[in-house]
C-alpha positions in Angstrom: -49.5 47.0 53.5 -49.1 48.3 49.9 -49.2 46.8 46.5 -45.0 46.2 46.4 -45.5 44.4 49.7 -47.9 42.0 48.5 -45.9 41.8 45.1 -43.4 40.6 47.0 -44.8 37.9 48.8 -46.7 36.9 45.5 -43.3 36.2 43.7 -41.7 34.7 46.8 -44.0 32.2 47.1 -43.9 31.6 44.0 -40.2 31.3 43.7 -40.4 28.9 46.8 -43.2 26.8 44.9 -40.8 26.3 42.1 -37.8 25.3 43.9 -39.8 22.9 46.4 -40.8 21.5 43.0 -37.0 21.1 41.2 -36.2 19.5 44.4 -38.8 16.6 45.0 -38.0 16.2 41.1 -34.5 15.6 41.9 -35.0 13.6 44.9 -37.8 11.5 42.8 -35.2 10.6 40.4 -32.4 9.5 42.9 -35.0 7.1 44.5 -35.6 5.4 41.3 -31.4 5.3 41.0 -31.2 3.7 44.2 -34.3 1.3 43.8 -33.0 0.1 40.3 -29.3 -0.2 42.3 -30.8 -1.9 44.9 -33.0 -4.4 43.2 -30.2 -4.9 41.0 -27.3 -5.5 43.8 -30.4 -8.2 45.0 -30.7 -10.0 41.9 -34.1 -8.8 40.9 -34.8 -6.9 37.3 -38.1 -5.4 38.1 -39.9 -3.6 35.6 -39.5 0.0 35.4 -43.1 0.7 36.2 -42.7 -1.0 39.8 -39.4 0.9 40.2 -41.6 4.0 39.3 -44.3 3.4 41.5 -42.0 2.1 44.6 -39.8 5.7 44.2 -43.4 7.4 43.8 -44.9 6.6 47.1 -41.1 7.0 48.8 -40.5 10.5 47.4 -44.3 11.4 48.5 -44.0 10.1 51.9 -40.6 11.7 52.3 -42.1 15.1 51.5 -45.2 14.5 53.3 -43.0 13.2 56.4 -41.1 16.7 56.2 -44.6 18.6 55.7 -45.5 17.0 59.1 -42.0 17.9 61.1 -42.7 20.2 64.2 
């Protein structure tokens, strides 16, 4: 194995790091969308630190879910 080889692996984990970050920030912010929609359509006005938190523990348990898919 030579030094481009494990150049190459360096920036490709790298470059999957990044975009496995981009989208859990994306998909963070759609949770919060659809909890604020949602609590809305129901009549509730939470405030935005329970719609945080609630779209928090989604988003990690969504990625944590797909961390644990055989």
């Amino acid at each position: 194995m030579g030094l481009m080889d494990i150049l190459g692996d360096l920036v490709q984990n790298v470059v999957a790091g990044v975009v496995m970050l981009v989208f859990a920030i994306l998909s963070f912010f759609v949770t919060v969308f659809v909890i604020g929609t949602g609590a809305q359509l129901a009549g509730y006005s939470p405030d935005g630190n329970f719609a945080v938190l609630s779209a928090a523990i989604i988003a990690a348990a969504t990625i944590l879910a797909g961390l644990m898919k055989e």
